[in-house]
GULUM-175685 format. One record per residue: x negated, y negated, z of N, C-alpha, C, O in turn; residue in three letters. Coordinates in Angstrom, 1 decimal. Layout:
BEGIN
<vexro><n_c1>X</n_c1><n_c2>Y</n_c2><n_c3>Z</n_c3><ca_c1>X</ca_c1><ca_c2>Y</ca_c2><ca_c3>Z</ca_c3><c_c1>X</c_c1><c_c2>Y</c_c2><c_c3>Z</c_c3><o_c1>X</o_c1><o_c2>Y</o_c2><o_c3>Z</o_c3><res>ala</res></vexro>
...
//
This chain:
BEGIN
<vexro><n_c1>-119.8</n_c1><n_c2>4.3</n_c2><n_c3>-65.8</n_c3><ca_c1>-120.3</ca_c1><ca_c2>5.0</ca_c2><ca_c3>-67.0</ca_c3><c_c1>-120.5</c_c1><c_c2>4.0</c_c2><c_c3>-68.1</c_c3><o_c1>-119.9</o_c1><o_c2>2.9</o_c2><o_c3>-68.1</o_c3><res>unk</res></vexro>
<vexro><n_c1>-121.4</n_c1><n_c2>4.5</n_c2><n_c3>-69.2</n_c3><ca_c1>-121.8</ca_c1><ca_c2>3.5</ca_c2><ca_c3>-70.0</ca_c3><c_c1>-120.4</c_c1><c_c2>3.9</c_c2><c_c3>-71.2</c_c3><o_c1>-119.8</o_c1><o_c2>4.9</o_c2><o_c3>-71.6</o_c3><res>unk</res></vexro>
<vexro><n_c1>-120.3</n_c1><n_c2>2.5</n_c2><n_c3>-71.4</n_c3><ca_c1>-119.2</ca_c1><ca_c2>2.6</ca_c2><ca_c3>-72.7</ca_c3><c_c1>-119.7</c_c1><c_c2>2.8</c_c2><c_c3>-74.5</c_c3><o_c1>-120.3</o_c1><o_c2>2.1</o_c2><o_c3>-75.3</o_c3><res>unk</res></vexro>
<vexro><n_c1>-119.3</n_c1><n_c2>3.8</n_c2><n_c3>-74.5</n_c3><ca_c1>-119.5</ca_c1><ca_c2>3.9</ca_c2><ca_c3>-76.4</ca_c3><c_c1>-118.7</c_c1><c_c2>3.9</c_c2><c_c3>-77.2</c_c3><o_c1>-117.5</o_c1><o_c2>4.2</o_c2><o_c3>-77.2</o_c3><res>unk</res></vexro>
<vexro><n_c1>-119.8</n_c1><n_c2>3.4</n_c2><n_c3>-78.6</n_c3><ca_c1>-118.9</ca_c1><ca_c2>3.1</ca_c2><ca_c3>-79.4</ca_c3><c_c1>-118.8</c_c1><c_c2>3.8</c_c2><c_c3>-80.6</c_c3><o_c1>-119.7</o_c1><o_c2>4.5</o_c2><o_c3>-81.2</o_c3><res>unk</res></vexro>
<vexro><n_c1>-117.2</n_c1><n_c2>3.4</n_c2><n_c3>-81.0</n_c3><ca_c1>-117.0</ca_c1><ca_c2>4.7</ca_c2><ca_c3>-81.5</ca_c3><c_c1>-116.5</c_c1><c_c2>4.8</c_c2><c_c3>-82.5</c_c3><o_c1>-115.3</o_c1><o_c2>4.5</o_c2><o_c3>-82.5</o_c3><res>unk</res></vexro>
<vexro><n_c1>-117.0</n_c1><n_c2>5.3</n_c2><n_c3>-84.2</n_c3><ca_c1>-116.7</ca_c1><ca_c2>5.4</ca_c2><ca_c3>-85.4</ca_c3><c_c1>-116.2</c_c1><c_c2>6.6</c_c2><c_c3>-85.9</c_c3><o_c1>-116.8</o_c1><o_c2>7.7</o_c2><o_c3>-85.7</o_c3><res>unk</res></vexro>
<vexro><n_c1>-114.7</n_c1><n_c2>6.4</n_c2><n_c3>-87.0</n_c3><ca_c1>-114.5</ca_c1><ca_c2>8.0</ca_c2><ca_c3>-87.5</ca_c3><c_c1>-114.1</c_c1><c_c2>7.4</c_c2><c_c3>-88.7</c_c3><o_c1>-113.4</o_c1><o_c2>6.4</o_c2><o_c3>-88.8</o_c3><res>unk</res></vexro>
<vexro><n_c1>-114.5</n_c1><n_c2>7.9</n_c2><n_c3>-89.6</n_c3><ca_c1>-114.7</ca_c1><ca_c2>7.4</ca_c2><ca_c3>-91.0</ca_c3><c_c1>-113.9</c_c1><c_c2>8.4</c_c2><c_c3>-91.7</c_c3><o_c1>-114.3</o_c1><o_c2>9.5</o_c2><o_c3>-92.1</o_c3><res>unk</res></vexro>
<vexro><n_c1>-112.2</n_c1><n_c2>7.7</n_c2><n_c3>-91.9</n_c3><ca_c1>-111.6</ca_c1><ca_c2>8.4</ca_c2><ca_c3>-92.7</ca_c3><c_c1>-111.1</c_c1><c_c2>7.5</c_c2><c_c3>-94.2</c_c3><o_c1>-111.0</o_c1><o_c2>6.3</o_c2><o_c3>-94.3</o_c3><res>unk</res></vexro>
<vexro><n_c1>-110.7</n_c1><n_c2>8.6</n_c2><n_c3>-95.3</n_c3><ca_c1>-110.5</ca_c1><ca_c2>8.2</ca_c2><ca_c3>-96.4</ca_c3><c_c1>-109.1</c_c1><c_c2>8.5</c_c2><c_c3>-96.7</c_c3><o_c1>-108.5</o_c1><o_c2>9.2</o_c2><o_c3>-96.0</o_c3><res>unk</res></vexro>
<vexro><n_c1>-108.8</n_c1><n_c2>8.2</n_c2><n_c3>-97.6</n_c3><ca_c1>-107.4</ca_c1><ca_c2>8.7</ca_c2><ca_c3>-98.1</ca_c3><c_c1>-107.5</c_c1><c_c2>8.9</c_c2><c_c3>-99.6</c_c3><o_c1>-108.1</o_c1><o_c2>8.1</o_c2><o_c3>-100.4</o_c3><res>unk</res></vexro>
<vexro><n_c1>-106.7</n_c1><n_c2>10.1</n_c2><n_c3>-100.0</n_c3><ca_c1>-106.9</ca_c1><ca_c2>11.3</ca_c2><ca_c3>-100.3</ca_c3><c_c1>-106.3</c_c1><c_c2>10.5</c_c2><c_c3>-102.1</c_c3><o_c1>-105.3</o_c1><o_c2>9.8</o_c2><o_c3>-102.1</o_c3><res>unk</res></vexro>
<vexro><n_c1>-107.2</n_c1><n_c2>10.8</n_c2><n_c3>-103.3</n_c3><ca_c1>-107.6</ca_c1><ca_c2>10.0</ca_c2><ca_c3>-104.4</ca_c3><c_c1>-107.1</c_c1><c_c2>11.2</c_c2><c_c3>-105.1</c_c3><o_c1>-107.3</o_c1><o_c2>12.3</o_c2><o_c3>-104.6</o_c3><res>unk</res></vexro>
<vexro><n_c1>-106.3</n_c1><n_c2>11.1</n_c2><n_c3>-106.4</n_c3><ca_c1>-105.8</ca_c1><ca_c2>11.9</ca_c2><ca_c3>-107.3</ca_c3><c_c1>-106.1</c_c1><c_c2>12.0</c_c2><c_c3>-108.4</c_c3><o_c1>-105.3</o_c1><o_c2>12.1</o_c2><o_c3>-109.3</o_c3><res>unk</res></vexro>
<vexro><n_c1>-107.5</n_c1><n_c2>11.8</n_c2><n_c3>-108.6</n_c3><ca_c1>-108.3</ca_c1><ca_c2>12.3</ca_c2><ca_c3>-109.7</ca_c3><c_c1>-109.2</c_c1><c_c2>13.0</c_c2><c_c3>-110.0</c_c3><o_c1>-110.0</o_c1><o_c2>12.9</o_c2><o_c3>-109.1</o_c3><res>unk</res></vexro>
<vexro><n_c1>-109.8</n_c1><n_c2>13.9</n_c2><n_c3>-110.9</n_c3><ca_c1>-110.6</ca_c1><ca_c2>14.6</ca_c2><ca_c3>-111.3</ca_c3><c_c1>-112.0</c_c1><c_c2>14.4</c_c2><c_c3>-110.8</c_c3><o_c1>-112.7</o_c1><o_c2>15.2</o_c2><o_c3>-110.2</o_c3><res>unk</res></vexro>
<vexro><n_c1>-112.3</n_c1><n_c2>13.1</n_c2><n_c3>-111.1</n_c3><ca_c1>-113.6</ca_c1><ca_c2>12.5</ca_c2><ca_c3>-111.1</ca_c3><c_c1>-113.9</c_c1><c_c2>12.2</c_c2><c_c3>-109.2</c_c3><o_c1>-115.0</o_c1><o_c2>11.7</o_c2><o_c3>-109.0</o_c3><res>unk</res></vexro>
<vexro><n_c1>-113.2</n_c1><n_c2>12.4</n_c2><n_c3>-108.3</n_c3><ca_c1>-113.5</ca_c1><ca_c2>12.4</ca_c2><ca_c3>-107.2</ca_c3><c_c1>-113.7</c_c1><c_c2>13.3</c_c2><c_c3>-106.6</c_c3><o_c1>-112.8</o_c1><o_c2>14.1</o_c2><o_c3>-106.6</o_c3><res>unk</res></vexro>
<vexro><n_c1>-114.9</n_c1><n_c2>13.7</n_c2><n_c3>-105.6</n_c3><ca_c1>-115.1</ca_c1><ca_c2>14.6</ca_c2><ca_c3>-104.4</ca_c3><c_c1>-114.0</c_c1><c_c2>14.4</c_c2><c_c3>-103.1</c_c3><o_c1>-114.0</o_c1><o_c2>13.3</o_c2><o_c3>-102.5</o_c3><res>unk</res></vexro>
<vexro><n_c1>-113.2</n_c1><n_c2>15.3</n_c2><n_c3>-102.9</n_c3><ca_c1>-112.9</ca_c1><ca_c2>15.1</ca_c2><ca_c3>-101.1</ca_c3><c_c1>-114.2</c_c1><c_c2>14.7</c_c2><c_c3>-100.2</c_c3><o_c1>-115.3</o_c1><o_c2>15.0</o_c2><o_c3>-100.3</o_c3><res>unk</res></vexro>
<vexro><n_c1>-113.4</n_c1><n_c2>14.0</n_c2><n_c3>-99.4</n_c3><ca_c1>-114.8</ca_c1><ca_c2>13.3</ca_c2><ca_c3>-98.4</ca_c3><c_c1>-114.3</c_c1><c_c2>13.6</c_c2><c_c3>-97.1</c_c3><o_c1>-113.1</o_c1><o_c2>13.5</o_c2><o_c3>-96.7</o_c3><res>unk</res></vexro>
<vexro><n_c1>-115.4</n_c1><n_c2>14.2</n_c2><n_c3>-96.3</n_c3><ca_c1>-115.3</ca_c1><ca_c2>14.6</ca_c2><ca_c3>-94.9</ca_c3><c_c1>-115.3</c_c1><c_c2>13.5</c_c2><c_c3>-94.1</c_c3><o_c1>-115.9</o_c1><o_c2>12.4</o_c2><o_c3>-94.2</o_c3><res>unk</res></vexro>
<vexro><n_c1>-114.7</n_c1><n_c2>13.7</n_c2><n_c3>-93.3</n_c3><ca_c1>-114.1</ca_c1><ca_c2>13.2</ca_c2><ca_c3>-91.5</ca_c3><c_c1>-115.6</c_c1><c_c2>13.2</c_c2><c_c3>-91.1</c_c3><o_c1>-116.2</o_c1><o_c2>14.3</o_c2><o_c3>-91.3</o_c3><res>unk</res></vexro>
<vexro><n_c1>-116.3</n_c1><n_c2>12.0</n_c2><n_c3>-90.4</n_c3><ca_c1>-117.6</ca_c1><ca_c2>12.7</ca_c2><ca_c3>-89.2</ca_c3><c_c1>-117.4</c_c1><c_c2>11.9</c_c2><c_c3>-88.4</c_c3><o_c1>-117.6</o_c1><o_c2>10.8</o_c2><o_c3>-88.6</o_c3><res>unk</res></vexro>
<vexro><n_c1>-116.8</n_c1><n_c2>12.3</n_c2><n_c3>-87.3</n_c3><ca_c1>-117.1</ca_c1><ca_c2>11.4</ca_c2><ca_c3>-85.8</ca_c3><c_c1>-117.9</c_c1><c_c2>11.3</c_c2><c_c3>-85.2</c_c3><o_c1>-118.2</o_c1><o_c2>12.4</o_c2><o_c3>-84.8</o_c3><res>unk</res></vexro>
<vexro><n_c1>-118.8</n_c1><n_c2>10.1</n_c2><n_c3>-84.8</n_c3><ca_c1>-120.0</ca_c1><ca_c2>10.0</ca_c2><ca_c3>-84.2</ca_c3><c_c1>-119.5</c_c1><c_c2>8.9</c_c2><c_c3>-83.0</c_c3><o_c1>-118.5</o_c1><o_c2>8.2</o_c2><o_c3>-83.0</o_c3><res>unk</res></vexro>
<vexro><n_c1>-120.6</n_c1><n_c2>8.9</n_c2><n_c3>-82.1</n_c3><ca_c1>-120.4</ca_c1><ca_c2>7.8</ca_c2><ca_c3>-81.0</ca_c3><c_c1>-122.2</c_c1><c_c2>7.4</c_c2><c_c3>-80.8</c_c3><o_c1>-123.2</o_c1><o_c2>8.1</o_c2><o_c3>-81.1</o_c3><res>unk</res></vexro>
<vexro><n_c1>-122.0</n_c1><n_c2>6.1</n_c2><n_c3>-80.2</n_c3><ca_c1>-123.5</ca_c1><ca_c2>5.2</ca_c2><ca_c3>-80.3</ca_c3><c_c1>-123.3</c_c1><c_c2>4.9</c_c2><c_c3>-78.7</c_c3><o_c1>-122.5</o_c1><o_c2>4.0</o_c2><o_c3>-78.3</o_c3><res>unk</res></vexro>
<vexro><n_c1>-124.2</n_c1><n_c2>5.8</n_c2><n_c3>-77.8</n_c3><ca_c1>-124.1</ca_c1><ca_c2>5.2</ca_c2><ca_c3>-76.5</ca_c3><c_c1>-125.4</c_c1><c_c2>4.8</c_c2><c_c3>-75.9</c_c3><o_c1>-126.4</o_c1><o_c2>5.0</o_c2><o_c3>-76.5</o_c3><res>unk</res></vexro>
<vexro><n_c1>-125.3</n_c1><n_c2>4.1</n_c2><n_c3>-74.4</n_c3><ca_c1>-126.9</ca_c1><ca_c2>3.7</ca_c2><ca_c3>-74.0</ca_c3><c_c1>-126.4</c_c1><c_c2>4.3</c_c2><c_c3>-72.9</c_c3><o_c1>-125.5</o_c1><o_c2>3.8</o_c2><o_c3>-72.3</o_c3><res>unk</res></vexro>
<vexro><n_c1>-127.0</n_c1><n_c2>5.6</n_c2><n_c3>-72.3</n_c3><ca_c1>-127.0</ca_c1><ca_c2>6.2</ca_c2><ca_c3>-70.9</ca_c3><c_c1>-127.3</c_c1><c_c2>5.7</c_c2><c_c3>-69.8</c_c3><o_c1>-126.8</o_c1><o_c2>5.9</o_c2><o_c3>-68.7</o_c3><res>unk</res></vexro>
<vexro><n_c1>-128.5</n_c1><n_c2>4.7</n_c2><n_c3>-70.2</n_c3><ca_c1>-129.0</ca_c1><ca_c2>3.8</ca_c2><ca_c3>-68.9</ca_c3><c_c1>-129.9</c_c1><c_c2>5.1</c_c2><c_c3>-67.9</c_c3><o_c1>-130.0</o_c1><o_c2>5.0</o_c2><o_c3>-66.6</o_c3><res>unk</res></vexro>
<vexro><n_c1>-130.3</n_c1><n_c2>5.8</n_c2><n_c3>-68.5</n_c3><ca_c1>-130.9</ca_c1><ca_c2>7.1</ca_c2><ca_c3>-67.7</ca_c3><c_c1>-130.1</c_c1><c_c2>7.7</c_c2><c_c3>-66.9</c_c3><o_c1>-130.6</o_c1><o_c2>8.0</o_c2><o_c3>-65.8</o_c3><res>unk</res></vexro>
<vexro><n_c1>-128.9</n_c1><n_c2>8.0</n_c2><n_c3>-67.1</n_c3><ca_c1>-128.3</ca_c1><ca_c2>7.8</ca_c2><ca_c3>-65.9</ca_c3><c_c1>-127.8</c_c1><c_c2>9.4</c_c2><c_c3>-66.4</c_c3><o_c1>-127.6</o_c1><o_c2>9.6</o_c2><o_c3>-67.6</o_c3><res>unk</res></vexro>
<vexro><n_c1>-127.7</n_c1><n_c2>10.7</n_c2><n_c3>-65.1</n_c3><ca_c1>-127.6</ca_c1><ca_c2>11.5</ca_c2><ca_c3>-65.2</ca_c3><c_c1>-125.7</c_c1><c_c2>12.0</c_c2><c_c3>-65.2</c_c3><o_c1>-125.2</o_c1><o_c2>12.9</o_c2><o_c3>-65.8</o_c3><res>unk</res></vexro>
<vexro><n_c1>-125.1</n_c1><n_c2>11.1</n_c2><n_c3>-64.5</n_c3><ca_c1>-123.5</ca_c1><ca_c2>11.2</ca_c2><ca_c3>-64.5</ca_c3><c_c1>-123.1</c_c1><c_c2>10.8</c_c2><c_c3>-66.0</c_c3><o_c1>-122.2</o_c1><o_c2>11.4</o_c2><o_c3>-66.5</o_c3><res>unk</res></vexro>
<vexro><n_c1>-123.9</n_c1><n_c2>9.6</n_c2><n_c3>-66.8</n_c3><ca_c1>-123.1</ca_c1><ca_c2>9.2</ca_c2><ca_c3>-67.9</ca_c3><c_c1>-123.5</c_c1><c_c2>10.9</c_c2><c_c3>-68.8</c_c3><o_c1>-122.8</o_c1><o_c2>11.7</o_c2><o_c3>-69.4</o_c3><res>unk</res></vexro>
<vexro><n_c1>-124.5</n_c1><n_c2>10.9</n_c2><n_c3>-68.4</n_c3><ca_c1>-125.1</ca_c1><ca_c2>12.2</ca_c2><ca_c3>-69.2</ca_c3><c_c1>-124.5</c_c1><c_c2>13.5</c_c2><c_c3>-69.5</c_c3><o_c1>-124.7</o_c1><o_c2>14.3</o_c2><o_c3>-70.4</o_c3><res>unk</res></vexro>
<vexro><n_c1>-123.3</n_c1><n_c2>13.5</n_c2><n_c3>-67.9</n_c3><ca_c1>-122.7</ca_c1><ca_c2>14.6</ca_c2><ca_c3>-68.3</ca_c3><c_c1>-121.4</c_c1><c_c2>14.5</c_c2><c_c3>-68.8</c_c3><o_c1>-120.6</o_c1><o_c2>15.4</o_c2><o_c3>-69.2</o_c3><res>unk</res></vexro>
<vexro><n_c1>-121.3</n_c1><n_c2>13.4</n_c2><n_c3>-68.7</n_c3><ca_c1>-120.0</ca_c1><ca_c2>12.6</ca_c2><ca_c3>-69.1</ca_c3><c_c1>-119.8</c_c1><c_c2>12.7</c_c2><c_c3>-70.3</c_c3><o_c1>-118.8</o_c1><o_c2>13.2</o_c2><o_c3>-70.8</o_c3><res>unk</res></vexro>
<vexro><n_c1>-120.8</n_c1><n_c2>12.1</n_c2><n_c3>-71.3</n_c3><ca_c1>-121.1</ca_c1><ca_c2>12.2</ca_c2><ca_c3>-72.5</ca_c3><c_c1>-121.1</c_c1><c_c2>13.6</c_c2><c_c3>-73.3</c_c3><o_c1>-120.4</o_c1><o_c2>13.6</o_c2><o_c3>-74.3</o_c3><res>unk</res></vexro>
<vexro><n_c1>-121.6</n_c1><n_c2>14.6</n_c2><n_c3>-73.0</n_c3><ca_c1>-121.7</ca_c1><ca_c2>15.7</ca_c2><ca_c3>-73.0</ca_c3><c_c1>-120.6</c_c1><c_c2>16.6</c_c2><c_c3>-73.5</c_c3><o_c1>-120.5</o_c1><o_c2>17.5</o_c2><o_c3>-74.4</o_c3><res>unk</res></vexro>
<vexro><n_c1>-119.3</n_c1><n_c2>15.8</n_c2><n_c3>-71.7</n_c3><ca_c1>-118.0</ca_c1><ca_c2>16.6</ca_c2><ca_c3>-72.1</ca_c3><c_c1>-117.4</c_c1><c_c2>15.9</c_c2><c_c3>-72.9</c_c3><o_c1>-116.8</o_c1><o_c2>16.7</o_c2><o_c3>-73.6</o_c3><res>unk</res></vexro>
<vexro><n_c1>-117.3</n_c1><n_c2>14.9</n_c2><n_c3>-73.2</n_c3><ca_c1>-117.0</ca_c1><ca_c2>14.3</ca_c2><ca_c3>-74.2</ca_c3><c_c1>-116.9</c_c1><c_c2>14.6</c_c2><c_c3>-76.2</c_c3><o_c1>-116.1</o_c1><o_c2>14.6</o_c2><o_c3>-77.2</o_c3><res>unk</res></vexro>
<vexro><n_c1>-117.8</n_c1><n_c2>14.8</n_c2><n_c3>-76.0</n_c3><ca_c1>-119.1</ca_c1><ca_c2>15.3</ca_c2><ca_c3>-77.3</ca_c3><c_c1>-117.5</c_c1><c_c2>16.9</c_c2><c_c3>-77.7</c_c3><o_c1>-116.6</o_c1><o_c2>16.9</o_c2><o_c3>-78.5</o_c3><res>unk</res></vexro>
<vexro><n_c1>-117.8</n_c1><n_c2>17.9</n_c2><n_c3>-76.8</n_c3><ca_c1>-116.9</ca_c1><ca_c2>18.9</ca_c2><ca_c3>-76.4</ca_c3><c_c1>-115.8</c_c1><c_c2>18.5</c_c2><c_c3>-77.0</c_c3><o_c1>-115.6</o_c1><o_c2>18.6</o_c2><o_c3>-78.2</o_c3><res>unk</res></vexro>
<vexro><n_c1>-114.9</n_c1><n_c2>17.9</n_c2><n_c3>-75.7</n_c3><ca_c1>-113.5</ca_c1><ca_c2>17.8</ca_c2><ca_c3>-75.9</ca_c3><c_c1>-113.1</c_c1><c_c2>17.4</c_c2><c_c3>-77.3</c_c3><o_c1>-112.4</o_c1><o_c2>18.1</o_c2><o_c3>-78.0</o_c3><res>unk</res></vexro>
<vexro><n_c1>-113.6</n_c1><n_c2>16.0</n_c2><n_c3>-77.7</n_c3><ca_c1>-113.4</ca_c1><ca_c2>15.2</ca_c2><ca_c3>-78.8</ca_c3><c_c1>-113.8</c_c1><c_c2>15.8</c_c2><c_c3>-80.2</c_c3><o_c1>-113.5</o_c1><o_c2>15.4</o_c2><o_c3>-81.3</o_c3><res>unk</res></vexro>
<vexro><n_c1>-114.6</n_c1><n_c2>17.1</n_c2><n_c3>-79.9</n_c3><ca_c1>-115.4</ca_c1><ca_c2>17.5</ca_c2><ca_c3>-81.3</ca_c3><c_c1>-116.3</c_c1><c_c2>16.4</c_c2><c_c3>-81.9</c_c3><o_c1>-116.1</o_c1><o_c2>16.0</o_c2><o_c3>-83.1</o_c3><res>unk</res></vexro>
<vexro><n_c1>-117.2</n_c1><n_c2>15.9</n_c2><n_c3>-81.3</n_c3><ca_c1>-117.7</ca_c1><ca_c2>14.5</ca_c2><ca_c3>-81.7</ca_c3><c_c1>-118.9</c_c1><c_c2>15.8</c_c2><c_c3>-82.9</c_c3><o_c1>-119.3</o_c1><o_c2>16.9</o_c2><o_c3>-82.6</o_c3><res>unk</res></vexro>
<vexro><n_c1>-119.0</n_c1><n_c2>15.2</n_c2><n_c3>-83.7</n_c3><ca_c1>-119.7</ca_c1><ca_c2>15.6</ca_c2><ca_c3>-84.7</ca_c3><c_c1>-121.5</c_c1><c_c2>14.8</c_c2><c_c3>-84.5</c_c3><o_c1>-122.4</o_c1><o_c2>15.6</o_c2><o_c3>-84.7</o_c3><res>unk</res></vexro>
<vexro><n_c1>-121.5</n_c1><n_c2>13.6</n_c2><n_c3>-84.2</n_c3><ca_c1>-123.1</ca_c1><ca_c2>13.2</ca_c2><ca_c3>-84.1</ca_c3><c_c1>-122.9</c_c1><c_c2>11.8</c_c2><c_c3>-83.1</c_c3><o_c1>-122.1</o_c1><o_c2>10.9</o_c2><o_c3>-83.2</o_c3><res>unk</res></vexro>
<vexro><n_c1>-123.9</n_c1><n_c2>12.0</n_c2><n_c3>-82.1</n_c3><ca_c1>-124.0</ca_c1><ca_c2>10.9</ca_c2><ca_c3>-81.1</ca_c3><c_c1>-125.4</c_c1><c_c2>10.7</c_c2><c_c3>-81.4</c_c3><o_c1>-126.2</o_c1><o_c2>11.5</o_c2><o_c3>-81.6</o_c3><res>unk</res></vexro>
<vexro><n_c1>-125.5</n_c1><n_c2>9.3</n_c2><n_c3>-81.4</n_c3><ca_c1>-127.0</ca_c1><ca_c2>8.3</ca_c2><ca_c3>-81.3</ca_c3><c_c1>-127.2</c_c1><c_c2>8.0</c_c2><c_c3>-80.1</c_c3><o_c1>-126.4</o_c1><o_c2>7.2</o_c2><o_c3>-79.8</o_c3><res>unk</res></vexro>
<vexro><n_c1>-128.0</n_c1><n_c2>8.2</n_c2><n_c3>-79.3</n_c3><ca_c1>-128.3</ca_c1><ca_c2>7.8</ca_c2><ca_c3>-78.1</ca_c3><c_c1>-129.8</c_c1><c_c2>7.2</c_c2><c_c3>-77.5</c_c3><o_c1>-130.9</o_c1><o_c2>7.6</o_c2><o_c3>-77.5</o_c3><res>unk</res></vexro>
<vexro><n_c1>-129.0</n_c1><n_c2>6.0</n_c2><n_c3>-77.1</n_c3><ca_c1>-130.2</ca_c1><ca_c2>5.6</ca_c2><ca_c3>-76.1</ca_c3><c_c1>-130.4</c_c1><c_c2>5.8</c_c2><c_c3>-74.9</c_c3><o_c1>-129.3</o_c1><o_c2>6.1</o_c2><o_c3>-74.3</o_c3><res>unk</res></vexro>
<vexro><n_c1>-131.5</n_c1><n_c2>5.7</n_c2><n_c3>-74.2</n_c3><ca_c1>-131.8</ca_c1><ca_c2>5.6</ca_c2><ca_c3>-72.8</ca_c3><c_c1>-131.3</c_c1><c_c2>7.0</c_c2><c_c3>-72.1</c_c3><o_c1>-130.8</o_c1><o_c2>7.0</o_c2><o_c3>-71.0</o_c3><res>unk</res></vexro>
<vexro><n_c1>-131.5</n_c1><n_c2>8.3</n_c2><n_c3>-72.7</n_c3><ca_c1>-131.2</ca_c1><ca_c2>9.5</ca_c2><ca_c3>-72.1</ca_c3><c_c1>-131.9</c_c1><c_c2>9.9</c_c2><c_c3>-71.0</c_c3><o_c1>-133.1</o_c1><o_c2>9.8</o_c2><o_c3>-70.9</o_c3><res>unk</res></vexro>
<vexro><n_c1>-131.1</n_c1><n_c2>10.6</n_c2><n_c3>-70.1</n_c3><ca_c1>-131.5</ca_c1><ca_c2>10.7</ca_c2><ca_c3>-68.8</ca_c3><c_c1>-132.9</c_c1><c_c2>11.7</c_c2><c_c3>-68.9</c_c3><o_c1>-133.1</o_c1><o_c2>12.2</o_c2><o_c3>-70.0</o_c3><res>unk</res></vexro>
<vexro><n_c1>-133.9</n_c1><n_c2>12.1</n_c2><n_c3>-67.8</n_c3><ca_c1>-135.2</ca_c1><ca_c2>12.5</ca_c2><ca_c3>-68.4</ca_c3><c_c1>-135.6</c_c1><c_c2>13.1</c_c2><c_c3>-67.1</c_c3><o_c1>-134.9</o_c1><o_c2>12.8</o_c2><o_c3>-66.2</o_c3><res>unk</res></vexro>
<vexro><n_c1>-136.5</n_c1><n_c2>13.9</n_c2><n_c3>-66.9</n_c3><ca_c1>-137.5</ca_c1><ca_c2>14.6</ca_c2><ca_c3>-65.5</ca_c3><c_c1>-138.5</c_c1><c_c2>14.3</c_c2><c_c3>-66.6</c_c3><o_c1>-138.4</o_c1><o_c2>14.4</o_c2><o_c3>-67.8</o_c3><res>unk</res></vexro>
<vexro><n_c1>-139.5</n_c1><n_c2>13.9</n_c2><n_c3>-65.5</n_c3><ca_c1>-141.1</ca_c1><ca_c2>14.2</ca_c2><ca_c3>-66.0</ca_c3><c_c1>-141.3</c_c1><c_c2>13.6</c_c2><c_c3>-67.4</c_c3><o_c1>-142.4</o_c1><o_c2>13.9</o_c2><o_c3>-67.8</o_c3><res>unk</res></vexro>
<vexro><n_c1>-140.6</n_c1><n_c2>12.8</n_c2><n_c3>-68.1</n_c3><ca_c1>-140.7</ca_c1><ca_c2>12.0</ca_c2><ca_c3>-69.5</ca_c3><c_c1>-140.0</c_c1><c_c2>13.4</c_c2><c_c3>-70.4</c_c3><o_c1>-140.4</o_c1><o_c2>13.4</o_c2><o_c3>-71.5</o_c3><res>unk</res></vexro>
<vexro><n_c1>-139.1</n_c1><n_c2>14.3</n_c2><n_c3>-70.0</n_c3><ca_c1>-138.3</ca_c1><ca_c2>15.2</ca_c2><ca_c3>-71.0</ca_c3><c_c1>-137.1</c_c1><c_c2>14.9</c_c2><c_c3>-70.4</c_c3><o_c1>-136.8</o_c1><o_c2>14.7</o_c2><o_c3>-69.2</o_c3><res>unk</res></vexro>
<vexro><n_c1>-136.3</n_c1><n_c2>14.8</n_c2><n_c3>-71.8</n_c3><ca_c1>-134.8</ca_c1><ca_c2>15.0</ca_c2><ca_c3>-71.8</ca_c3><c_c1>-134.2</c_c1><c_c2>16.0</c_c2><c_c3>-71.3</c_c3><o_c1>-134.2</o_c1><o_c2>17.0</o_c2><o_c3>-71.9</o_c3><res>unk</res></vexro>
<vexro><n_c1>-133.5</n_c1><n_c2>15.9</n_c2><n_c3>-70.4</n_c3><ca_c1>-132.6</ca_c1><ca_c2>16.8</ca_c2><ca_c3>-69.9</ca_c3><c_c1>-131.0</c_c1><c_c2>16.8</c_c2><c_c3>-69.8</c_c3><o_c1>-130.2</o_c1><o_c2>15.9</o_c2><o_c3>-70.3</o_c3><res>unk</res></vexro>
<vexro><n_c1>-130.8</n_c1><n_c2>17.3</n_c2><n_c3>-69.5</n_c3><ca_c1>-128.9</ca_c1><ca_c2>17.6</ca_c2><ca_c3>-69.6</ca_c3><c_c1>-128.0</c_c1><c_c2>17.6</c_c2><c_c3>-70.8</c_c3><o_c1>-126.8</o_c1><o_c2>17.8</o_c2><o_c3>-70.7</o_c3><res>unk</res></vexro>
<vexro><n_c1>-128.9</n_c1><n_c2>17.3</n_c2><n_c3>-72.4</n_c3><ca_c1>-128.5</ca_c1><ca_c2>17.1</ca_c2><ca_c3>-73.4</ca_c3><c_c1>-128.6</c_c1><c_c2>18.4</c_c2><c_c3>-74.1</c_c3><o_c1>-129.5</o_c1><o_c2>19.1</o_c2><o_c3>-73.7</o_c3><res>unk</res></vexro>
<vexro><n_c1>-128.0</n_c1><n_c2>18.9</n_c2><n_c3>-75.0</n_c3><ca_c1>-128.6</ca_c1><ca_c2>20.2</ca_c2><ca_c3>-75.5</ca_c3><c_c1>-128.7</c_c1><c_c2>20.1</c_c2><c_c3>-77.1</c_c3><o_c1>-128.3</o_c1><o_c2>19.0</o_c2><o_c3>-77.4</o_c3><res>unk</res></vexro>
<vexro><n_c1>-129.1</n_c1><n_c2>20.8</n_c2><n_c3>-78.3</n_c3><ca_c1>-129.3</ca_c1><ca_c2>20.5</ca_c2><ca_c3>-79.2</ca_c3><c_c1>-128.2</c_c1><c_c2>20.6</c_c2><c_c3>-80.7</c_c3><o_c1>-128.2</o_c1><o_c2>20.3</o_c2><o_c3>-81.8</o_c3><res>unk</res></vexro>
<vexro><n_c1>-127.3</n_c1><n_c2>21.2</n_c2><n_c3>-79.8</n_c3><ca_c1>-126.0</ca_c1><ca_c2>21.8</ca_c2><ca_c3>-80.7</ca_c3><c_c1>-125.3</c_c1><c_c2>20.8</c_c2><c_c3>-80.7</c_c3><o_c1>-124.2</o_c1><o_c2>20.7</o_c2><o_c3>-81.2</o_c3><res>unk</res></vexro>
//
């Protein structure tokens, strides 16, 4: 399986007026390699972890469309 990498961007918590609270986003940056196992791998992953946004390359495809990924 291809390995990704993986950013969670947290802050710690500022006690002043003049500051917004800042959200948590977990994202991961992978290269599939077209490969339909990383594909589902990735997927459950996305799931389990609550991943918030993945960048991906090289996603697995029929006929030049993306498949096994969904849009949520």
């Amino acid at each position: 399986m291809a390995k990704a990498n993986k950013c969670d961007k947290r802050t710690t918590p500022i006690n002043n007026k003049h500051f917004k609270p800042q959200t948590i986003i977990k994202c991961y940056q992978i290269n599939l390699q077209h490969s339909k196992t990383a594909t589902d791998n990735i997927t459950e992953l996305i799931e389990k972890e609550e991943i918030d946004m993945v960048f991906i390359q090289g996603p697995y495809t029929i006929h030049k469309r993306v498949v096994g990924i969904t849009k949520r």
